[in-house]
N, CA, C and O atoms as CSV, one atom per row, in Angstrom:
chain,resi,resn,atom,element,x,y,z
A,1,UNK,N,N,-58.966,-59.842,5.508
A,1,UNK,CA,C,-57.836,-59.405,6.316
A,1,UNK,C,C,-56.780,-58.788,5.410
A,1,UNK,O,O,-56.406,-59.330,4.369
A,2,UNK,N,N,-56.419,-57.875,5.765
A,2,UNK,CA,C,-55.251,-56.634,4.636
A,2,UNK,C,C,-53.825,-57.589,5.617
A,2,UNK,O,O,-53.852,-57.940,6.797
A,3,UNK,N,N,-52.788,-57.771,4.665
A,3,UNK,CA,C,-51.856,-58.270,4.895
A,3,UNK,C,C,-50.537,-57.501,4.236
A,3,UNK,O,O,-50.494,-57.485,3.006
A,4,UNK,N,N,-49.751,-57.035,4.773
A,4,UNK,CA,C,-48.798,-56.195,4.297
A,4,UNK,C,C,-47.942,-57.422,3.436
A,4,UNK,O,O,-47.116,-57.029,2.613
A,5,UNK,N,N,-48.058,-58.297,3.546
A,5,UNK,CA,C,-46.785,-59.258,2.592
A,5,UNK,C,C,-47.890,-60.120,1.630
A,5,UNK,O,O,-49.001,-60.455,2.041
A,6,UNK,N,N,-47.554,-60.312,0.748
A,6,UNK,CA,C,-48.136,-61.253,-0.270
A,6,UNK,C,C,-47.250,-62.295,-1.042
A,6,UNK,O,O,-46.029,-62.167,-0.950
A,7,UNK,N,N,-47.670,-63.119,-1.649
A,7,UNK,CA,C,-47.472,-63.941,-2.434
A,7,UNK,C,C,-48.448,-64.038,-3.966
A,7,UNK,O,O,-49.553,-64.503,-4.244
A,8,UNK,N,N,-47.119,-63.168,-4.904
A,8,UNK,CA,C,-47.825,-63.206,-6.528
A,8,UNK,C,C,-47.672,-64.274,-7.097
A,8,UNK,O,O,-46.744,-64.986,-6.713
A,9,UNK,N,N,-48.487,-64.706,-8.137
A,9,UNK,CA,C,-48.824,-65.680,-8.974
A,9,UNK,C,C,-48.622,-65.212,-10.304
A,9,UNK,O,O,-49.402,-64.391,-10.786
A,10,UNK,N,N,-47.780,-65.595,-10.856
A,10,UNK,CA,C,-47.584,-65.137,-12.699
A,10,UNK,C,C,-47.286,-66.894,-13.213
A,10,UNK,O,O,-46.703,-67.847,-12.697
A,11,UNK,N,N,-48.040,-66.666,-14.499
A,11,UNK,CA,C,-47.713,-67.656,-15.736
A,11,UNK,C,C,-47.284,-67.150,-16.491
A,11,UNK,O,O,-47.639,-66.011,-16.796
A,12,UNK,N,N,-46.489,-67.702,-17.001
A,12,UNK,CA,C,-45.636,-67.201,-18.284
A,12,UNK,C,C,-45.261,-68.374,-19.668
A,12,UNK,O,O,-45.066,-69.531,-19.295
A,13,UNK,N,N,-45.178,-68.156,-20.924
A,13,UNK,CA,C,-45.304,-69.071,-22.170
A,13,UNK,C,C,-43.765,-70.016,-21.909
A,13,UNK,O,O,-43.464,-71.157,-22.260
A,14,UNK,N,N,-43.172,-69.201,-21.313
A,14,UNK,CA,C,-41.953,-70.353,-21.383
A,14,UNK,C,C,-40.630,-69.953,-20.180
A,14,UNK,O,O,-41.251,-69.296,-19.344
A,15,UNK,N,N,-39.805,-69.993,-19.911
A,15,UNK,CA,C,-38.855,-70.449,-18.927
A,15,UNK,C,C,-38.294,-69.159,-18.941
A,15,UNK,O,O,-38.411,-68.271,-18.096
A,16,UNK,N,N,-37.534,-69.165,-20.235
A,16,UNK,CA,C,-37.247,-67.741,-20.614
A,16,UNK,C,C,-37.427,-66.137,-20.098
A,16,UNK,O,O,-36.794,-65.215,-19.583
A,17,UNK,N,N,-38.821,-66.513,-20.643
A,17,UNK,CA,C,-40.103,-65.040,-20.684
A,17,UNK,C,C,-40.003,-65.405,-19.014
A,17,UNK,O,O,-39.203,-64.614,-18.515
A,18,UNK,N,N,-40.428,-66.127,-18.225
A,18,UNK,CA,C,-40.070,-66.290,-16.396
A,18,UNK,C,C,-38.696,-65.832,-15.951
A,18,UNK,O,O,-38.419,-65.606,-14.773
A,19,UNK,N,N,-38.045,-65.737,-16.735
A,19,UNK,CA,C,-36.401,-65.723,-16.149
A,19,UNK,C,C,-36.010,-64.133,-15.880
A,19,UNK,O,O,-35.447,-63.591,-14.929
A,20,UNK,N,N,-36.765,-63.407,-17.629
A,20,UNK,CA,C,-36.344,-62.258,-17.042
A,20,UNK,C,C,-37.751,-61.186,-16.712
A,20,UNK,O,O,-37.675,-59.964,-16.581
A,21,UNK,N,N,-38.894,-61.941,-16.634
A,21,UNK,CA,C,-39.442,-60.986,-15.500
A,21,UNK,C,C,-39.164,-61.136,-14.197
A,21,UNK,O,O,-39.104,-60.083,-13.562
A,22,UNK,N,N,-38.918,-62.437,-13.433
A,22,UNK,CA,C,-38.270,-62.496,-12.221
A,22,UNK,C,C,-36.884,-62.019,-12.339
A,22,UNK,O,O,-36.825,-61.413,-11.269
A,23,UNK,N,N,-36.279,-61.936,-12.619
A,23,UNK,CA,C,-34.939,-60.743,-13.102
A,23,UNK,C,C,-35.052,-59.307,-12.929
A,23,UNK,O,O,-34.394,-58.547,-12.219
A,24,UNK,N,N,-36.180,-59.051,-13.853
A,24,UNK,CA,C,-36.314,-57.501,-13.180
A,24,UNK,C,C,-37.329,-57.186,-11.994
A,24,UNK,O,O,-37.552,-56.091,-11.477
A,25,UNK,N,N,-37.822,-58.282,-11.730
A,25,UNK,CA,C,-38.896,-57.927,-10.096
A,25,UNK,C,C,-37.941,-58.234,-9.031
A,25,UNK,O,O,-38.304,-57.589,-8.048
A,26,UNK,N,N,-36.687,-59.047,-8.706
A,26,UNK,CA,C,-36.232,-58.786,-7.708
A,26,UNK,C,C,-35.072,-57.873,-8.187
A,26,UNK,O,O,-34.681,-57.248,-7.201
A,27,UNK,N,N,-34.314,-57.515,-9.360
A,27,UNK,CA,C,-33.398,-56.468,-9.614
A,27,UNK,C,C,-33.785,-55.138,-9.819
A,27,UNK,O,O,-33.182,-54.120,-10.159
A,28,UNK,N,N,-34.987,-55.412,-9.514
A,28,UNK,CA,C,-35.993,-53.811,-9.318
A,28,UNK,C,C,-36.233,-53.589,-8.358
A,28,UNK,O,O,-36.467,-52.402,-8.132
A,29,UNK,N,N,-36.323,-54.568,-7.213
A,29,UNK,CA,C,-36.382,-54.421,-6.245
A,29,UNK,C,C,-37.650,-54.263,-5.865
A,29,UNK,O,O,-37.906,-53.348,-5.083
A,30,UNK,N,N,-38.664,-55.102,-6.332
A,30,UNK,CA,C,-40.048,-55.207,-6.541
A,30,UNK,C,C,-40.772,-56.849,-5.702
A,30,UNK,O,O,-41.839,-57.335,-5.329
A,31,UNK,N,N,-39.441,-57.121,-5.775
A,31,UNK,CA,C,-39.889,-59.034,-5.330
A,31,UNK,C,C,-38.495,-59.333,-4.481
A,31,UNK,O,O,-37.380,-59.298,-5.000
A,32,UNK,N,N,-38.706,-59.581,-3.327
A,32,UNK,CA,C,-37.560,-60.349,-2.782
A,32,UNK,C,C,-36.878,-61.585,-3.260
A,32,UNK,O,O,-35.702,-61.948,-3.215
A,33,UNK,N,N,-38.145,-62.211,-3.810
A,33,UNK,CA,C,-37.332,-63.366,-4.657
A,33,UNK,C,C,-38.521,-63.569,-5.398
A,33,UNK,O,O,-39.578,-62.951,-5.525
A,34,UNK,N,N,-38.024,-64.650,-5.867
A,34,UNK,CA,C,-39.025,-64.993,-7.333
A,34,UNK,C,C,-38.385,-67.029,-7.493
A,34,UNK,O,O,-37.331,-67.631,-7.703
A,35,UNK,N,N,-39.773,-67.335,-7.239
A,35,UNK,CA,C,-39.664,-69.506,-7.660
A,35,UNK,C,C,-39.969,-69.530,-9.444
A,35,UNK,O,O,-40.945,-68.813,-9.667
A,36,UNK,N,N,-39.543,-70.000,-10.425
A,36,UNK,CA,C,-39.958,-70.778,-11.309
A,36,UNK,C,C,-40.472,-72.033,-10.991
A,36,UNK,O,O,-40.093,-72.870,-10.171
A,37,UNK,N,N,-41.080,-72.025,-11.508
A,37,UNK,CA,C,-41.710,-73.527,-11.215
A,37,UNK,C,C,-41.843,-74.005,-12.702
A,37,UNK,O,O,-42.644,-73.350,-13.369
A,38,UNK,N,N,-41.230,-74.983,-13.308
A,38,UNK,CA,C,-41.003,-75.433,-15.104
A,38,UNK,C,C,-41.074,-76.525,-14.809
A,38,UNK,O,O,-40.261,-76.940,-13.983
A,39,UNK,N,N,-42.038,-77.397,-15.345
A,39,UNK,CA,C,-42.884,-76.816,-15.924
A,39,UNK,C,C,-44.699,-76.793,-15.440
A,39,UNK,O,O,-44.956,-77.733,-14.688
A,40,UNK,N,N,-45.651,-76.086,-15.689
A,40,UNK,CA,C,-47.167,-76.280,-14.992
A,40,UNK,C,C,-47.840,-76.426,-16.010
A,40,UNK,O,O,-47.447,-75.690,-16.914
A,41,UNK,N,N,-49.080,-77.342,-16.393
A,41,UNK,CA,C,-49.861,-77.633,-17.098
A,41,UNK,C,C,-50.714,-76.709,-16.560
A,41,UNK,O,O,-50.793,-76.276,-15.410
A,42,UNK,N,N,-51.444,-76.427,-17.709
A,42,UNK,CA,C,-52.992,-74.891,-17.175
A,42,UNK,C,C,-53.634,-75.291,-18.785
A,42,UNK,O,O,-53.231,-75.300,-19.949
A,43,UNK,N,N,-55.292,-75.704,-17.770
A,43,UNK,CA,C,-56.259,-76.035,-18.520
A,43,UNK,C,C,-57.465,-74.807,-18.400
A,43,UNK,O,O,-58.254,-74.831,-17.456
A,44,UNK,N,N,-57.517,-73.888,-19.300
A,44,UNK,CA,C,-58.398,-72.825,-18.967
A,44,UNK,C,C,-58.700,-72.583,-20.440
A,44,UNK,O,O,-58.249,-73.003,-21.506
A,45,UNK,N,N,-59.796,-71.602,-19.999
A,45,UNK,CA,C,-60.759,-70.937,-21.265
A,45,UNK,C,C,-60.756,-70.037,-22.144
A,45,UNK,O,O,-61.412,-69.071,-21.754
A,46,UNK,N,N,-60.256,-69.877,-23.311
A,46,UNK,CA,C,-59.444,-68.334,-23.466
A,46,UNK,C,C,-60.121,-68.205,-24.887
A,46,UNK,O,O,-60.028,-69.028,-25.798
A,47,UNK,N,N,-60.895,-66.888,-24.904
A,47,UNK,CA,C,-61.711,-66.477,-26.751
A,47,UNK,C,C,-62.691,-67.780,-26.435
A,47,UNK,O,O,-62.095,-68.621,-27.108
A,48,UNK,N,N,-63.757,-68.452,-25.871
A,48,UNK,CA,C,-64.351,-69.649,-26.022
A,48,UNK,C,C,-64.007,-70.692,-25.901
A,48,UNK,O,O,-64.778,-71.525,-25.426
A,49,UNK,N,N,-62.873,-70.991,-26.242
A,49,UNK,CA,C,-61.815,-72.338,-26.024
A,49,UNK,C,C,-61.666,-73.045,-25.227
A,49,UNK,O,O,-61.382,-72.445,-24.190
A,50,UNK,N,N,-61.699,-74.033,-25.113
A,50,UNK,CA,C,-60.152,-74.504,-23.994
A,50,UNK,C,C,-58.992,-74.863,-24.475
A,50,UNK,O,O,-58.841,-75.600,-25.449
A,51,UNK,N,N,-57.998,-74.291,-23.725
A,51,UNK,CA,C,-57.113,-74.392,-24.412
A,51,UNK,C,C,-55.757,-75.207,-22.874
A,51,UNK,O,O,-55.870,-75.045,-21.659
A,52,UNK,N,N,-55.051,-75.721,-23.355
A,52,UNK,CA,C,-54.186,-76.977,-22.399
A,52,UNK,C,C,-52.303,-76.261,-22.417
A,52,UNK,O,O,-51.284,-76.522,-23.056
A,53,UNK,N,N,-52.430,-75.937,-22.055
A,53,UNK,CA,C,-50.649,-75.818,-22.532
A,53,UNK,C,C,-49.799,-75.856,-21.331
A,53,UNK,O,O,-49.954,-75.485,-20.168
A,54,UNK,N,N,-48.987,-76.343,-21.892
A,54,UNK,CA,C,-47.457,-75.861,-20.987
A,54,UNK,C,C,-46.860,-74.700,-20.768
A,54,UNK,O,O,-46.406,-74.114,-21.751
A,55,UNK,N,N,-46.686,-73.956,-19.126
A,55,UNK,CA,C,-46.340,-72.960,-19.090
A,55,UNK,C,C,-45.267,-72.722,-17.833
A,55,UNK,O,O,-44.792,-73.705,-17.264
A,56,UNK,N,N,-44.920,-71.399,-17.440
A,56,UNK,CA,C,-44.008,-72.184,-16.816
A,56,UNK,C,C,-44.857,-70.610,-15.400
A,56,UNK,O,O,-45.430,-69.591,-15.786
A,57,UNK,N,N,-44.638,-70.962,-14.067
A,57,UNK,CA,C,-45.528,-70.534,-13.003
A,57,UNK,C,C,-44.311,-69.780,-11.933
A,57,UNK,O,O,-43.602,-70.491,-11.220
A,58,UNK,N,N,-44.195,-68.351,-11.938
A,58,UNK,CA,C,-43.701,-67.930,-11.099
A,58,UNK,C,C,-44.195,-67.201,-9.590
A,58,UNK,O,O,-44.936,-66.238,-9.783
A,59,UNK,N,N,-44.017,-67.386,-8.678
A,59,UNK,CA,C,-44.020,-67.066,-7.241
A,59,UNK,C,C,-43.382,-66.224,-6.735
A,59,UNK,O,O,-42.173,-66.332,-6.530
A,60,UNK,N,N,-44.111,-65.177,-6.424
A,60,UNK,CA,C,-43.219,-64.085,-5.773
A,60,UNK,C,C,-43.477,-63.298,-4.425
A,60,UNK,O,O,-44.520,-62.710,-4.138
A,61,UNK,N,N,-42.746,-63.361,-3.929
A,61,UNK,CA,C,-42.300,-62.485,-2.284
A,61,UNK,C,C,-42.420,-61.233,-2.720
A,61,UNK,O,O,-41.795,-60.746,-3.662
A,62,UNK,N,N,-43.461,-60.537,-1.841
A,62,UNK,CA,C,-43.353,-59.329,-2.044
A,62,UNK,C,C,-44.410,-58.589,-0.893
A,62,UNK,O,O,-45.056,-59.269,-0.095
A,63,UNK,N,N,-44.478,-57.057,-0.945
A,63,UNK,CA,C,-45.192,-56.422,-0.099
A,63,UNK,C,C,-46.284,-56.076,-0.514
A,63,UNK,O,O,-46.323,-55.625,-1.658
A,64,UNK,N,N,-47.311,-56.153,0.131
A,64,UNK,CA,C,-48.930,-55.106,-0.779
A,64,UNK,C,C,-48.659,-53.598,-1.561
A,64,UNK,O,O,-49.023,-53.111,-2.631
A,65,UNK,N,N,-47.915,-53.198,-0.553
A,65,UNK,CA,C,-47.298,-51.813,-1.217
A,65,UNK,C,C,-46.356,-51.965,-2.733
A,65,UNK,O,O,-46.425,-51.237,-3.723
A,66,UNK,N,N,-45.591,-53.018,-2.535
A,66,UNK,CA,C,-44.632,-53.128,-3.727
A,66,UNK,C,C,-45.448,-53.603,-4.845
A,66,UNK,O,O,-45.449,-53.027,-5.933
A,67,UNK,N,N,-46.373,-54.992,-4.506
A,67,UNK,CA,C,-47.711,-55.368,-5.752
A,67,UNK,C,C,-48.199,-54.114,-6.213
A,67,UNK,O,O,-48.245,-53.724,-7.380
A,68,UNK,N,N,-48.581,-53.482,-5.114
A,68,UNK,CA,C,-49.575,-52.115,-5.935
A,68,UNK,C,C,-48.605,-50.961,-6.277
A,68,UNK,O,O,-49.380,-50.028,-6.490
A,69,UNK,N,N,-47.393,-50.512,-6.444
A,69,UNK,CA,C,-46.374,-49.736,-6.226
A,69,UNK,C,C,-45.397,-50.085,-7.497
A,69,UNK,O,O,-44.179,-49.952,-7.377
A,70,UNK,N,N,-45.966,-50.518,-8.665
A,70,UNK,CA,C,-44.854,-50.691,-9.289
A,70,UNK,C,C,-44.538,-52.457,-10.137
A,70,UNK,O,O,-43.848,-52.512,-11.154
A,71,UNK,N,N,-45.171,-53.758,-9.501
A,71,UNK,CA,C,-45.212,-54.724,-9.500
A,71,UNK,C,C,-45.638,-54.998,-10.862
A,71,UNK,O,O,-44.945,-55.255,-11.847
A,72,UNK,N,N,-47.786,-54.829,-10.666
A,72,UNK,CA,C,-48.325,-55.326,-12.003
A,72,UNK,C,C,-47.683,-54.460,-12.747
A,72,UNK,O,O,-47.649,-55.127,-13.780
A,73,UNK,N,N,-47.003,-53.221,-13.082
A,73,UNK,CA,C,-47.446,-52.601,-14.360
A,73,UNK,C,C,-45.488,-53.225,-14.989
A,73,UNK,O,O,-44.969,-53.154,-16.103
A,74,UNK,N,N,-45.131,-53.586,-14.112
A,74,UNK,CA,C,-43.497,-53.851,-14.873
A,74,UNK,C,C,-43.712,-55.610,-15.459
A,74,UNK,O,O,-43.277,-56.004,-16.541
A,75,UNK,N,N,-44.454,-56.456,-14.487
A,75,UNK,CA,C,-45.020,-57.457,-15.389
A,75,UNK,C,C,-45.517,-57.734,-16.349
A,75,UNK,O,O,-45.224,-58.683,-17.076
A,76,UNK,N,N,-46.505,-56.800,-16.528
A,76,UNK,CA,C,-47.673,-56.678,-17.344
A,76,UNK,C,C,-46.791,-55.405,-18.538
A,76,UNK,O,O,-46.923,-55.488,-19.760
A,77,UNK,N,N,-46.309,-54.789,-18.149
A,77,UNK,CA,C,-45.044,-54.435,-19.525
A,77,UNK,C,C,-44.580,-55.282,-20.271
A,77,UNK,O,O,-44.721,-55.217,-21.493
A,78,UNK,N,N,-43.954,-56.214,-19.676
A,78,UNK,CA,C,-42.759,-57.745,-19.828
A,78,UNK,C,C,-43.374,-58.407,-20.718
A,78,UNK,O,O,-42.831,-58.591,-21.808
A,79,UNK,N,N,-44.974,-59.039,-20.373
A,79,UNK,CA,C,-45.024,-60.440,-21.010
A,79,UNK,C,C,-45.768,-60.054,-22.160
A,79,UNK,O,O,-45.984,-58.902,-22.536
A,80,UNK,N,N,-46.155,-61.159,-22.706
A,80,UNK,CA,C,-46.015,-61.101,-24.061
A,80,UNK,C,C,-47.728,-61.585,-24.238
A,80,UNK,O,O,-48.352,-61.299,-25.260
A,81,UNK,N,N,-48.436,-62.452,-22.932
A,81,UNK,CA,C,-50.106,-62.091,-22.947
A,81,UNK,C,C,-50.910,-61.239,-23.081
A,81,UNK,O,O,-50.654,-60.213,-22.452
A,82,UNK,N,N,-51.966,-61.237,-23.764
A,82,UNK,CA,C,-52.779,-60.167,-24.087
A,82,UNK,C,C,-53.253,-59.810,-22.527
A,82,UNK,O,O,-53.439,-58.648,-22.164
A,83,UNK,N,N,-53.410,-60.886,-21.715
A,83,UNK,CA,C,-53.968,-60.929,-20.406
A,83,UNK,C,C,-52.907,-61.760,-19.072
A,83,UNK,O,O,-52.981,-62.760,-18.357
A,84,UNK,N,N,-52.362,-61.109,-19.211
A,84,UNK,CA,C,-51.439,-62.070,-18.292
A,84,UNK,C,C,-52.430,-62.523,-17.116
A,84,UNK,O,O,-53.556,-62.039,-17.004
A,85,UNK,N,N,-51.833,-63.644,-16.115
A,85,UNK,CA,C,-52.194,-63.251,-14.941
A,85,UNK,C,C,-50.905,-62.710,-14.167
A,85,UNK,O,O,-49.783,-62.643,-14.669
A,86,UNK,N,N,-51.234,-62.344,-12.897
A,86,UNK,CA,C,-50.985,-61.339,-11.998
A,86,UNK,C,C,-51.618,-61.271,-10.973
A,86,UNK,O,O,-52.121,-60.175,-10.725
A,87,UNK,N,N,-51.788,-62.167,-10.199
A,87,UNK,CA,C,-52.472,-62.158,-8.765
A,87,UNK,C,C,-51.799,-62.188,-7.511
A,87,UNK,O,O,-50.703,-62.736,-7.392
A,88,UNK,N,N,-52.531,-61.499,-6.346
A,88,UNK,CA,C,-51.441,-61.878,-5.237
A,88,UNK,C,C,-52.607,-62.443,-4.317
A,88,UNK,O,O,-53.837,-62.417,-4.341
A,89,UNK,N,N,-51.634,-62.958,-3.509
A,89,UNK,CA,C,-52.665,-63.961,-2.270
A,89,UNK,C,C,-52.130,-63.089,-0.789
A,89,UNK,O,O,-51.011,-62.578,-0.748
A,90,UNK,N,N,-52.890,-63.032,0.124
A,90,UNK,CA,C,-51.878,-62.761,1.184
A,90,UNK,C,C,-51.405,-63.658,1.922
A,90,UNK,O,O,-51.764,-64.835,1.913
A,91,UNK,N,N,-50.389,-63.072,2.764
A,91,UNK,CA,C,-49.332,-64.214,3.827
A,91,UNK,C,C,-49.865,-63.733,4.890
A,91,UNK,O,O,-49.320,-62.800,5.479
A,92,UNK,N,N,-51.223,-64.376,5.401
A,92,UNK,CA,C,-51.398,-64.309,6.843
A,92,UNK,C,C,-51.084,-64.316,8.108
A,92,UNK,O,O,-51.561,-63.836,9.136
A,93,UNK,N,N,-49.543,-65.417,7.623
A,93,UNK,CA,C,-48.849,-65.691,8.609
A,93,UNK,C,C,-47.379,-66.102,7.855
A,93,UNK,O,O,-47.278,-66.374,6.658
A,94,UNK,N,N,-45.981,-66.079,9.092
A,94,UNK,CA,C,-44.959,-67.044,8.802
A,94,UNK,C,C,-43.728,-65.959,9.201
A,94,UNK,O,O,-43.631,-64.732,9.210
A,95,UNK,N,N,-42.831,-67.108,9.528
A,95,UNK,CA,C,-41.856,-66.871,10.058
A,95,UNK,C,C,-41.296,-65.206,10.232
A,95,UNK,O,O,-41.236,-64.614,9.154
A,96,UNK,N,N,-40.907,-64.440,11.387
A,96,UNK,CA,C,-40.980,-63.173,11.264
A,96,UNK,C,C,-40.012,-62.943,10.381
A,96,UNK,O,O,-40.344,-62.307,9.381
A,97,UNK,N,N,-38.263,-63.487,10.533
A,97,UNK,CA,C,-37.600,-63.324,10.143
A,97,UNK,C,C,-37.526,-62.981,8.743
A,97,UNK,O,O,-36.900,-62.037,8.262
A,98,UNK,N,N,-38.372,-64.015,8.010
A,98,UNK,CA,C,-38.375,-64.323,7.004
A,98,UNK,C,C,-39.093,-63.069,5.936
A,98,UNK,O,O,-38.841,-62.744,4.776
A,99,UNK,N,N,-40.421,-62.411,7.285
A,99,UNK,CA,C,-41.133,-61.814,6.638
A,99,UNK,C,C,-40.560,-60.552,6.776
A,99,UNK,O,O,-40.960,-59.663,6.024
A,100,UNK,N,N,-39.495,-60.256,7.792
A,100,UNK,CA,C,-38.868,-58.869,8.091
A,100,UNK,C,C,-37.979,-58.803,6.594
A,100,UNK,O,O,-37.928,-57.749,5.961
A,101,UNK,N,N,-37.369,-59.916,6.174
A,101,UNK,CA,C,-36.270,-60.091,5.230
A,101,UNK,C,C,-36.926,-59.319,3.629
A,101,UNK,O,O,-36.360,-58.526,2.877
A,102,UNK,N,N,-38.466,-60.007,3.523
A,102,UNK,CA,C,-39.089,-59.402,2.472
A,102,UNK,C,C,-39.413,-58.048,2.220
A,102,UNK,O,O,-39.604,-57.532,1.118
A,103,UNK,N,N,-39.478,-57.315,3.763
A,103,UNK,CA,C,-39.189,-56.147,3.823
A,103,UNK,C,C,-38.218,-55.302,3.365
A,103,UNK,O,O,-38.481,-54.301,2.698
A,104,UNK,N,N,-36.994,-55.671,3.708
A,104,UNK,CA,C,-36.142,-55.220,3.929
A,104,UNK,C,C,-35.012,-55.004,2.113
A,104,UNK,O,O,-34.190,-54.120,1.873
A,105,UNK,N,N,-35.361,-55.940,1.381
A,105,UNK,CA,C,-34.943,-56.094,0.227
A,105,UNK,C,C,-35.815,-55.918,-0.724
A,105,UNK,O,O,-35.510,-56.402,-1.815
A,106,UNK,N,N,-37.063,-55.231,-0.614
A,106,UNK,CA,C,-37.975,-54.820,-1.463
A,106,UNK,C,C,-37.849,-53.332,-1.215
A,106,UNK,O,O,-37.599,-53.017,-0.051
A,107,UNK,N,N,-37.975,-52.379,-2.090
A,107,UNK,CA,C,-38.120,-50.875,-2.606
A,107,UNK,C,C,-39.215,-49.790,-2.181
A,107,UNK,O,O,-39.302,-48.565,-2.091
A,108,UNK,N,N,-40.116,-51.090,-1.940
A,108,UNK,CA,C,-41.893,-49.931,-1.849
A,108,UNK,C,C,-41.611,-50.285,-0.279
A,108,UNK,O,O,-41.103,-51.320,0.150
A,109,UNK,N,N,-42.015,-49.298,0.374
A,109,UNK,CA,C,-42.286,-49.008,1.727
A,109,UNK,C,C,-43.958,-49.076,1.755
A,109,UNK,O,O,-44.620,-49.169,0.722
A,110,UNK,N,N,-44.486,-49.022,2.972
A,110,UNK,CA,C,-45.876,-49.456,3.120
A,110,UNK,C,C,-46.866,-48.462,3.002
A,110,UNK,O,O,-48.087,-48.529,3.150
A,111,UNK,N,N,-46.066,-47.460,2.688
A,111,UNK,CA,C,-46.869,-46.293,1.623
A,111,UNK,C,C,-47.212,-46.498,0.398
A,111,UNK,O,O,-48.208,-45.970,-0.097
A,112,UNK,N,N,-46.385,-47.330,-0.267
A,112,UNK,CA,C,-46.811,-47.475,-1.477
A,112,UNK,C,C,-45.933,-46.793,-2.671
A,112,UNK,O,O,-45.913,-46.855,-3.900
A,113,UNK,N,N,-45.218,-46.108,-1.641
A,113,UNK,CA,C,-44.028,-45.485,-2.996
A,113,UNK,C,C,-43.158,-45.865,-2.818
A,113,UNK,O,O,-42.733,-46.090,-1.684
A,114,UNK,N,N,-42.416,-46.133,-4.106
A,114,UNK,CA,C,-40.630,-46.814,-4.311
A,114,UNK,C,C,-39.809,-45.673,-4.114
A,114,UNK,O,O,-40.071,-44.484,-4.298
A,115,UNK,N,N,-38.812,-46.204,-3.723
A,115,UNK,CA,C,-37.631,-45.440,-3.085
A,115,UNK,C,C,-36.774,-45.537,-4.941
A,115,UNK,O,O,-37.221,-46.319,-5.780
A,116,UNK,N,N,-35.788,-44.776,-5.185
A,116,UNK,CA,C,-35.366,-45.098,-6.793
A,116,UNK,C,C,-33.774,-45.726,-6.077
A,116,UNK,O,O,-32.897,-46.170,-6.818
């Protein structure tokens, strides 16, 4: 199911490095808002490894158009992973208001191009 609103998933090495990519995704007008979540344990596989660390997990409001419009490539500028993640989930559902609001304070229209 194609869902015009999503919900991104970023990890990031520390609080910081979260502070000001959610800084410039909603002052870009890329993310209606943006959760830190400090701190998330992430047990994954990286070069063969496993590797355990503390990281810190941001959440973001946003449109399919704005993810694909501008989103990954200002993240994926920002951090400091060889591989960040960068995923979005869709919002199948929820409150209209809420979801008109994400509209309305995000940049990319459902074309896919940002307004400057």
């Amino acid at each position: 199911m194609d869902s015009e609103h999503v919900v991104a998933l970023i990890t990031a090495p520390s609080a910081e490095v979260g502070e000001r990519i959610a800084r410039a995704l909603v002052e870009g007008g890329l993310a209606a808002c943006v959760n830190l979540v400090v701190p998330v344990r992430s047990i994954y596989t990286w070069q063969g490894k496993t590797s355990d660390d503390e990281e810190v997990l941001l959440v973001a409001k946003t449109t399919r158009a704005g993810f694909e419009g501008g989103f990954v490539e200002l993240v994926a500028s920002m951090h400091p992973y060889e591989v960040p993640e960068i995923i979005a989930l869709p919002i199948v559902s929820g409150f209209r208001g809420y979801l008109e609001w994400i509209e309305s304070v995000t940049k990319a229209g459902h074309d896919g191009n940002a307004t400057a």
